[in-house]
N, C-alpha and C positions, 0 to 999 in steps of 0.2 A: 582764277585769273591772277598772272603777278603782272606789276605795272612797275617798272625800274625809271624814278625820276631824275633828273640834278641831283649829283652829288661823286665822291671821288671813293678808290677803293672797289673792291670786289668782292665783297662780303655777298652784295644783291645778288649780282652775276650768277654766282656760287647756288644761291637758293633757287634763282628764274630758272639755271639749266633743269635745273631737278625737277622743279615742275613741268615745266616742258616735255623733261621724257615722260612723266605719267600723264601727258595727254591737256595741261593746262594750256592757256591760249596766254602768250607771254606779250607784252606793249615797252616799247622805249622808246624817249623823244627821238625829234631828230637834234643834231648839233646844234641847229639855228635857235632852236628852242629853250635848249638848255642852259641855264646859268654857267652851270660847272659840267662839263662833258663826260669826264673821266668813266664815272661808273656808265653812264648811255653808252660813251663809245664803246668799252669794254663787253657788252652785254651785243653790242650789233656785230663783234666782233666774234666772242664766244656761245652765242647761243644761236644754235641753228633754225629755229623758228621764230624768232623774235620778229615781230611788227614793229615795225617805225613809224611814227605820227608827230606833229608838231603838237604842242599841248593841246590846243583849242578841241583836234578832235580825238586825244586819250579824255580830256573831260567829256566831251560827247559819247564815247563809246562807253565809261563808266557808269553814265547815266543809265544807259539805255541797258546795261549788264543787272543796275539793282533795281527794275521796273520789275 
């Protein structure tokens, strides 16, 4: 699982696609969420699987991922 947070830049972007295509299940906030968008947005822009969530439920779903 990659989970790309707040923050600027597309270093994450870069990494999320690549998992994505080997099969990873990729998470970014949505805008409302987000401190700083840059990298979120970049990642709902460039990754084609990418899941959108507001934090409350990327913390919910991380849970539930390391049970």
């Amino acid at each position: 699982m990659s989970v790309l947070l707040t923050g600027i830049g597309e270093d994450g972007v870069i990494g999320c696609k690549k998992l994505g295509v080997e099969g990873s299940r990729c998470l970014t906030e949505t805008k409302e969420s987000a401190i700083i968008d840059g990298m979120p947005s970049r990642a709902r822009e460039f990754v084609p699987n990418i899941e959108i969530y507001p934090i409350e439920n990327i913390v919910k779903i991380i849970s539930e991922f390391c049970e």
